[in-house]
C-alpha positions as CSV (number, residue, x, y, z in Angstrom):
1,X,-25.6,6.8,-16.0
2,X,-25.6,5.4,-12.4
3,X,-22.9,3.4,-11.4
4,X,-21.8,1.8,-8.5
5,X,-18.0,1.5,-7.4
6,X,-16.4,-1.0,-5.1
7,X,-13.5,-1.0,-2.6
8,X,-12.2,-3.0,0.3
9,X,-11.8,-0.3,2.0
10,X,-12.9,3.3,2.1
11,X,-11.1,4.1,5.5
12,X,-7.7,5.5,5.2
13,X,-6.7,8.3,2.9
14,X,-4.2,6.9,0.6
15,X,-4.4,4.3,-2.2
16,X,-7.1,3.1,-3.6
17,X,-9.5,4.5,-1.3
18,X,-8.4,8.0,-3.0
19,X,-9.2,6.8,-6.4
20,X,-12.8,5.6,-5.6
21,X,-13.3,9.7,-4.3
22,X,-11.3,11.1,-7.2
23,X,-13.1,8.7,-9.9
24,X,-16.8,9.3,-7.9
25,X,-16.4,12.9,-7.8
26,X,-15.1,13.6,-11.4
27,X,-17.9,11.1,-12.8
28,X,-20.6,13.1,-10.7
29,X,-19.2,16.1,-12.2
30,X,-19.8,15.0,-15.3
31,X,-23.5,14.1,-14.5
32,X,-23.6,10.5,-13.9
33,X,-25.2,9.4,-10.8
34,X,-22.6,7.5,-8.2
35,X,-22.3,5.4,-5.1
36,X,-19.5,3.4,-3.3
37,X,-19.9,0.0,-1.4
38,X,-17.3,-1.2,1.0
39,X,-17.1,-3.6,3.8
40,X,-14.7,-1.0,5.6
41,X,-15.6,2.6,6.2
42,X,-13.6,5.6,7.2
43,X,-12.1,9.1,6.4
44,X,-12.4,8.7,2.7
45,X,-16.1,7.6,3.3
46,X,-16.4,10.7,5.2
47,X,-15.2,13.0,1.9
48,X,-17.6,11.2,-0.2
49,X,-20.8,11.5,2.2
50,X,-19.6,15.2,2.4
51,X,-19.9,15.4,-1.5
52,X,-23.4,13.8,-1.7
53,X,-22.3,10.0,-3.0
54,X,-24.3,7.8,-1.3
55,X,-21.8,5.4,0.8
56,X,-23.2,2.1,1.4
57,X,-21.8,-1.3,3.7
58,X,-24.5,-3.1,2.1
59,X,-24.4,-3.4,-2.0
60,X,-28.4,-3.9,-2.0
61,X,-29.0,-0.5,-0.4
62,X,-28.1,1.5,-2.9
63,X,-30.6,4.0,-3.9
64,X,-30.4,3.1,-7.5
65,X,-30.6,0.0,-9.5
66,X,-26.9,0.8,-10.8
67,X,-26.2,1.0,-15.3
68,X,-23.0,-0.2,-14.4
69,X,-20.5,-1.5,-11.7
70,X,-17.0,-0.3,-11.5
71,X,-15.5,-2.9,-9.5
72,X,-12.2,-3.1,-7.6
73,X,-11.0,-5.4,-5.2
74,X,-12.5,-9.0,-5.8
75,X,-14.4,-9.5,-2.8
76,X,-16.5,-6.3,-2.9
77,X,-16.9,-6.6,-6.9
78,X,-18.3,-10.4,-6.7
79,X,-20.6,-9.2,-3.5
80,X,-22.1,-6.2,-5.7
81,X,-22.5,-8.8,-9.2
82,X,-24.5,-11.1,-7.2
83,X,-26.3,-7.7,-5.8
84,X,-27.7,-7.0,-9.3
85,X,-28.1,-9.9,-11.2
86,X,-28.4,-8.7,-15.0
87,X,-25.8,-5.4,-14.4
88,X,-23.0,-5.2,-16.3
89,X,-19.4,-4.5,-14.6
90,X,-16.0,-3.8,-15.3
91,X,-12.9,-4.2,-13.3
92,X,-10.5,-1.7,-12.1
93,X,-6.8,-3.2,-11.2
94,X,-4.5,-1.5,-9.8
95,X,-1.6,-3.9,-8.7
96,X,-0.1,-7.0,-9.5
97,X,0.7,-8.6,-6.3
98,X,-2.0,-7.7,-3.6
99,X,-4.0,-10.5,-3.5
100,X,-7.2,-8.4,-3.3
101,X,-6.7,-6.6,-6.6
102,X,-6.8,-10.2,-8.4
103,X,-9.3,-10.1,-11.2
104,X,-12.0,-12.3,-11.1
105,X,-13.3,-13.9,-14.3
106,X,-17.4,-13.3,-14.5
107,X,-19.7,-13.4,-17.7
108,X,-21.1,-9.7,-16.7
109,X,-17.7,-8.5,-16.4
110,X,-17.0,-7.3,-20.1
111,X,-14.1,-5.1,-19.9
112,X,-10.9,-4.7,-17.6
113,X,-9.3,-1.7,-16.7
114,X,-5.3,-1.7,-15.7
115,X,-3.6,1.4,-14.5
116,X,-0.1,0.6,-16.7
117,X,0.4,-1.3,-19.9
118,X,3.0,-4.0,-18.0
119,X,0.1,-4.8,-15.8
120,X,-2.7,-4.9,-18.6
121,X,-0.2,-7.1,-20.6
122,X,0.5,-9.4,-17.4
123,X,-3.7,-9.2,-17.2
124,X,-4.4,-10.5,-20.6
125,X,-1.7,-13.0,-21.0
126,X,-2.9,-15.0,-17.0
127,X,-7.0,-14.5,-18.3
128,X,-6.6,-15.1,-21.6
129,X,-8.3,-11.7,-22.6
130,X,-8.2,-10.2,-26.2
131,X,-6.7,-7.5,-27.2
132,X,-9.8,-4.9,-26.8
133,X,-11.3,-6.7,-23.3
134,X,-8.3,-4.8,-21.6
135,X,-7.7,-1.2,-21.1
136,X,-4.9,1.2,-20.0
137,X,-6.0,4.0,-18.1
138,X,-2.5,5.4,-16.8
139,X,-2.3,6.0,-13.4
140,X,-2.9,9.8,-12.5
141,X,-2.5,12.8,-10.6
142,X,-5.1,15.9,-9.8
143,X,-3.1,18.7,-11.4
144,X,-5.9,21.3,-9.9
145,X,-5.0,19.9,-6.5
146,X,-1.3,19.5,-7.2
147,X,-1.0,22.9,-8.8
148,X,1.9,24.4,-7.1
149,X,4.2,24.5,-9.3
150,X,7.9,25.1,-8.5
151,X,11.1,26.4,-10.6
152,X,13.9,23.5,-9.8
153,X,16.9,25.0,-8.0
154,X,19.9,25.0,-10.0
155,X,21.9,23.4,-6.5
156,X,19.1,21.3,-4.7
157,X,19.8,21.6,-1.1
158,X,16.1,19.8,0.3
159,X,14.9,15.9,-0.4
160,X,12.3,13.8,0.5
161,X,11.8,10.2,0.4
162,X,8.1,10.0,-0.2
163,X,6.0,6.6,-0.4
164,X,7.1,3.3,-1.7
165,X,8.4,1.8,1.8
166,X,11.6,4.9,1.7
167,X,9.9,6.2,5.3
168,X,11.3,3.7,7.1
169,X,14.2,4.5,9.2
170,X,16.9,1.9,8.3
171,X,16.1,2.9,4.2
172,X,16.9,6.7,5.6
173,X,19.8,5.5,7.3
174,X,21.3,3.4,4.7
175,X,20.6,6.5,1.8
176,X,21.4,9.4,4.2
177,X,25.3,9.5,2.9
178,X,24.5,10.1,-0.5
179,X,22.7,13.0,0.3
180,X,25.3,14.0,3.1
181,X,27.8,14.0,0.6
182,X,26.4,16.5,-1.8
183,X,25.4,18.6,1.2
184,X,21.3,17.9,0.8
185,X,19.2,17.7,3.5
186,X,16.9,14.3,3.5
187,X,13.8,14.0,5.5
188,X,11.2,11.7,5.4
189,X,6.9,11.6,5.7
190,X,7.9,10.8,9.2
191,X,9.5,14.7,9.7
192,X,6.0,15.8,8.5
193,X,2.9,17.6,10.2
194,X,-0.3,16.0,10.2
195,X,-1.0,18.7,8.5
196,X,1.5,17.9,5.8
197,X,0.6,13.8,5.3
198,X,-3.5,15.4,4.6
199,X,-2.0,18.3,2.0
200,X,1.0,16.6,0.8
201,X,0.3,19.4,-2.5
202,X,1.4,21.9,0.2
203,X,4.5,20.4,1.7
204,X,6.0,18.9,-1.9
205,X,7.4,22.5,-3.3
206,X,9.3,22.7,-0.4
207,X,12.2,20.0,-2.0
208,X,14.2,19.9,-4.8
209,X,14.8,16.4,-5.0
210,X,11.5,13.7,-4.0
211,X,12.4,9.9,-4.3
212,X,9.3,7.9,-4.9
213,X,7.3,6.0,-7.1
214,X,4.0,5.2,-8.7
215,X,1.5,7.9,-7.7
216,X,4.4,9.2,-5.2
217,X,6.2,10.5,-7.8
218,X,3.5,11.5,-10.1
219,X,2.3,13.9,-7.1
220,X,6.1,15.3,-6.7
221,X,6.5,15.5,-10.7
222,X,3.4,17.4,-10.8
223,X,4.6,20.0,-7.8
224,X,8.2,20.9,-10.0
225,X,9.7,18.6,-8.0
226,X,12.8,16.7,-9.7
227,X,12.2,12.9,-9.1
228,X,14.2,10.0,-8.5
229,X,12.0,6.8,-9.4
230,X,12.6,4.5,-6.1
231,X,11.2,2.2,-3.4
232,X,12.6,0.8,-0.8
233,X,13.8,-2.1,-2.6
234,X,15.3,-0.4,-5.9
235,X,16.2,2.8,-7.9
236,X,15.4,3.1,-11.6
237,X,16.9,6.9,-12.0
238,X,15.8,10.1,-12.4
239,X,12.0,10.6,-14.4
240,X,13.1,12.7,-17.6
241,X,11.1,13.5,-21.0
242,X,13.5,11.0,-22.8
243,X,12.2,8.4,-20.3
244,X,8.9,9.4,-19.2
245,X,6.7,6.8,-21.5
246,X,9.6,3.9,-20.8
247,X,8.2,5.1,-17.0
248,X,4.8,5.1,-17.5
249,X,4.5,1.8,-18.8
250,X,5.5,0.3,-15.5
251,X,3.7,2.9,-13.4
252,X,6.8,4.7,-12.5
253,X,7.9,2.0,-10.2
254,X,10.9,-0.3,-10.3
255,X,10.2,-3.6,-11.9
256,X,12.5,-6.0,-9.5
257,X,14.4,-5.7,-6.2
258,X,18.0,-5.2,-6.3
259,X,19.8,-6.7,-3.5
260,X,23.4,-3.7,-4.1
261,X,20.6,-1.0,-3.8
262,X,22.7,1.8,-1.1
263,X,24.0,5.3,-0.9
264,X,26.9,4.4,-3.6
265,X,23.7,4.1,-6.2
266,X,22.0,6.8,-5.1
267,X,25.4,9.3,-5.2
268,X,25.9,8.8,-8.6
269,X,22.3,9.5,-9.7
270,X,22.3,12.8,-7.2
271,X,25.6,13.9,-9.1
272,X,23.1,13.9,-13.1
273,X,21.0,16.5,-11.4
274,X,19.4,18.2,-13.8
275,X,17.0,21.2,-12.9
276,X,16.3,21.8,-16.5
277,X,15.6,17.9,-17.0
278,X,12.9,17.8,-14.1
279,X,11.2,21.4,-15.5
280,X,10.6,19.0,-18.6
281,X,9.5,15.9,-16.6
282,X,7.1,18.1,-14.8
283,X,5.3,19.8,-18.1
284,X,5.0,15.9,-19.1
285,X,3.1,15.1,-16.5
286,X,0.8,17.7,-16.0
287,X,0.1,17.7,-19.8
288,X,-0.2,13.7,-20.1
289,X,-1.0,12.6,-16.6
290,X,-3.7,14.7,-15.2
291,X,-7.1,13.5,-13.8
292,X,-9.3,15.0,-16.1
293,X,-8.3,13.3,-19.0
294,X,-8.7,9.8,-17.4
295,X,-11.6,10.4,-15.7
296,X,-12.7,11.1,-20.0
297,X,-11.6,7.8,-20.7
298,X,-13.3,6.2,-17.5
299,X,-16.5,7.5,-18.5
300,X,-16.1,6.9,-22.3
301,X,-15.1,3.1,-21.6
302,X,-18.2,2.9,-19.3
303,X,-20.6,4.6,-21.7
304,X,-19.5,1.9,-24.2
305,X,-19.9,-1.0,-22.2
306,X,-22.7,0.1,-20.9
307,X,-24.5,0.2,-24.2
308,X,-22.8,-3.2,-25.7
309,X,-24.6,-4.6,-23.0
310,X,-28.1,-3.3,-23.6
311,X,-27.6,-4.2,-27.4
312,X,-26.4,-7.8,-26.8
313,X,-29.1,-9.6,-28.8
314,X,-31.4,-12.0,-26.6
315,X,-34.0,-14.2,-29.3
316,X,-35.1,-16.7,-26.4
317,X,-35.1,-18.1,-22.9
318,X,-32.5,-20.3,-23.5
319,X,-30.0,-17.6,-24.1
320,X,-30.7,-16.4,-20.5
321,X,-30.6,-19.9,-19.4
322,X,-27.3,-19.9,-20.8
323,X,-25.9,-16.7,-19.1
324,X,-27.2,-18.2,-16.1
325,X,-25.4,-21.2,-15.8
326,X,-22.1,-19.1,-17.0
327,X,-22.5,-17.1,-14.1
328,X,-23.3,-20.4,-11.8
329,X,-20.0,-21.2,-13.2
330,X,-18.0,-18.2,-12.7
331,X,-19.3,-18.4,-8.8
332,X,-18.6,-21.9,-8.1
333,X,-14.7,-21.3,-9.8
334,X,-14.3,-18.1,-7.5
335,X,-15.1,-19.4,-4.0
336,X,-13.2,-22.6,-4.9
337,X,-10.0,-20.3,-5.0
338,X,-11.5,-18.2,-2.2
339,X,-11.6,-21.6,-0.5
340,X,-8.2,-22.5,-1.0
341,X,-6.9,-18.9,0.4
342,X,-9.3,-18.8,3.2
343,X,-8.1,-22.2,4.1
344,X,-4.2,-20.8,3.9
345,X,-5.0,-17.7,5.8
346,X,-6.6,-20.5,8.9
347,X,-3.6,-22.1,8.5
348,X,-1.2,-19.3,9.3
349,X,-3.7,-18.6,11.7
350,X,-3.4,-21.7,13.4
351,X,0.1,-21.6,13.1
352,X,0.0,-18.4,14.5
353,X,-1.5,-19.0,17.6
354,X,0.8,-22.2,17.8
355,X,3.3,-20.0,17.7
356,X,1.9,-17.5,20.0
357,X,1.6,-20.3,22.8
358,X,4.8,-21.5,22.4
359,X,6.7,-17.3,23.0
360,X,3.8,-17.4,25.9
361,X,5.6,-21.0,27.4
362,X,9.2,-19.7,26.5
363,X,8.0,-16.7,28.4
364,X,7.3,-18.4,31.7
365,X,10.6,-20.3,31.3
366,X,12.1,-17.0,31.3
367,X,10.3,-15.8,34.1
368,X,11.5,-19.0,36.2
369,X,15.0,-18.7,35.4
370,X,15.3,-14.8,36.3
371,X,13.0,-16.0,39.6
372,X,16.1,-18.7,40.0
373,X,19.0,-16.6,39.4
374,X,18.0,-13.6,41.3
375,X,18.0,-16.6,44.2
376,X,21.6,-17.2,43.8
377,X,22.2,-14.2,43.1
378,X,21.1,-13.1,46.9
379,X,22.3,-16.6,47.9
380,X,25.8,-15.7,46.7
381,X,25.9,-11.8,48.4
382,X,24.7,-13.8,51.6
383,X,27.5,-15.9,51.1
384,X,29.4,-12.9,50.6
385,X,28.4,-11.8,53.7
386,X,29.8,-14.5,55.7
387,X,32.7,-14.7,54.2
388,X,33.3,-10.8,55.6
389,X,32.1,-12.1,59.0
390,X,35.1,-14.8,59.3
391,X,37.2,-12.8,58.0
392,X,36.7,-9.9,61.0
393,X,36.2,-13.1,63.5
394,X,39.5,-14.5,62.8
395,X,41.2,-10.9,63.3
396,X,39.9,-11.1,67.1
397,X,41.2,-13.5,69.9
398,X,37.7,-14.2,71.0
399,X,36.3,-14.5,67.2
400,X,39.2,-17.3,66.8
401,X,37.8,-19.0,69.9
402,X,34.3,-18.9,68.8
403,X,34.6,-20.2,65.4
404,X,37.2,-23.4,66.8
405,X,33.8,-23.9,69.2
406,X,32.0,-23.6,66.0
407,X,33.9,-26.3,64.5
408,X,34.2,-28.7,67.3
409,X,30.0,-28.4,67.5
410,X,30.2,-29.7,63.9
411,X,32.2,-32.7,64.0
412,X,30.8,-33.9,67.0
């Protein structure tokens, strides 16, 4: 097949920039012809150039008339649908809460592809999909990348908070106790080479103990790592065979914020450490979670649409007539809400530079009144000053003389 993926981005080398390379190589493996299209370009558009996938800023270049379009991120998917009129798509989502990962509704999109079951369900219920117009593919990890493998310590004495927002210093500061307290060194992606952030499977076997989440933790699970499901906000607990399809489900992430999350949390899940526990964890993941297997069902799932599009049974020009209009329709709904969020984002923008004019004004204010008060302040050591000088004249016959002159001269 030849298929054509979409991204907002292909720059940095993180997110869902990596699963654009990870999904073009493994399909080009498996002999299907591939290109990416993205308005931004960069490091990860680099890797794929490297591997011979045609990387395009412009949907219309691509070399092939595409079978198929695996879209992600709205923007870039309706671009490349209106690119090839008559291609079938379907669409990738991979968050609930970045606006660009909001699935648009189109006629040629036939399936939709979430990367946990709480987001497919959340999917189907706001689209109003049926059951099989919605597929988990569970979010993964490349074991043959991620393949060093370590034996958990039976007293973990190394930790790392990896991803999720846990790099920021005040999280690091507010957990360091717990770890303090059963004598485990923390460090954070911010202690790291840039040699470690590129070959994060390289650095993860050196800790016992990795607090992440989502692909985070599916990356440490993978390296023998014993993992603590966390962000920033929240702490679930520790990733264990007993929990490990509970975890899934919600892409190994906490589900809500919780405003008591602190060290006192965190010291009571440090003190269930369990080396045997994570050993399990890890086996789970590399036997349920690996990239092969999903790259299998990506291709399977594409294979399929693919082909119910090409059987779809056309009798007559009103049919296409039709599908026209539904896709007229499909347009005019989408830049409607594009509309209303390009409008929001002017106003904030507007707001912004309000804003930014006011701090400029405030600025200048502040400037005056340091100008103002450095004048008194030399306006009140000059006064100093003369205070010392009438204080020596008055300790002197002739000062005495010279300052009653100095009076006289005054009142007369």
């Amino acid at each position: 097949m030849r298929i054509l993926i979409t991204n907002h981005s292909l720059a940095a080398r993180a997110g869902t920039e990596l699963v654009v390379y990870e999904i073009a190589r493994g399909l080009q493996l498996r002999g299907h012809e591939v290109a990416a299209y993205s308005s931004s370009l960069g490091e990860v558009a680099e890797l794929l150039s490297a591997s011979s996938i045609p990387v395009l800023t412009q949907p219309d270049a691509c070399p092939f008339k595409p079978d198929l379009i695996h879209a992600q991120h709205h923007l870039d998917a309706m671009t490349a649908l209106l690119a090839f009129p008559g291609t079938p798509a379907v669409y990738h989502i991979h968050g609930g809460v970045p606006w660009v990962e909001r699935p648009p509704v189109h006629p040629r999109i036939l399936h939709y592809i979430a990367m946990c079951q709480d987001l497919a369900d959340c999917t189907r219920i706001n689209l109003g999909l049926e059951e099989d117009q919605i597929t988990t593919v569970p979010n993964w990890v490349d074991t043959h990348r991620f393949q060093g493998t370590r034996t958990p310590s039976a007293r973990p004495e190394r930790a790392l908070l990896f991803g999720g927002g846990l790099g920021e210093p005040g999280v690091a500061a507010k957990l360091r106790p717990a770890f303090e307290q059963h004598q485990i060194r923390l460090e954070t992606t911010a202690d790291w080479t840039e040699t470690d952030r590129r070959t994060p499977e390289l650095a993860l076997p050196r800790y016992d103990i990795v607090l992440g989440s989502g692909r985070s933790a599916l990356e440490a699970m993978a390296s023998g790592c014993a993992v603590v499901i966390a962000n920033y906000q929240s702490c679930v607990g520790w990733a264990r065979a007993n929990n490990f399809l509970t975890l899934q489900h919600q892409n190994f992430s906490p589900k809500r914020a919780d405003p008591g999350f602190d060290a006192s949390i965190l010291q009571s899940c440090l003190a269930a450490y369990d080396p045997e526990a994570a050993k399990a964890a890890t086996e789970m993941t590399r036997t349920r979670c690996s990239m092969g297997q999903a790259i299998d069902l990506l291709s399977a799932l594409h294979e399929k649409v693919a082909q119910s599009w090409q059987q779809r049974p056309i009798h007559h020009d009103r049919e296409l007539l039709t599908l026209a209009d539904a896709e007229r329709k499909a347009a005019l709904v989408y830049l409607r809400q594009l509309a209303v969020a390009v409008r929001d984002v002017e106003t904030l923008h507007v707001t912004n530079r309000m804003q930014q004019k006011q701090v400029e004004s405030v600025g200048r204010e502040k400037d005056k009144l340091a100008a103002e008060i450095a004048r008194l302040e030399a306006k009140i050591a000059r006064s100093g000053d003369d205070l010392n000088l009438v204080k020596k004249l008055r300790s002197h016959w002739l000062g005495r003389l010279a300052l009653s002159w100095c009076r006289r001269g005054n009142r007369n």
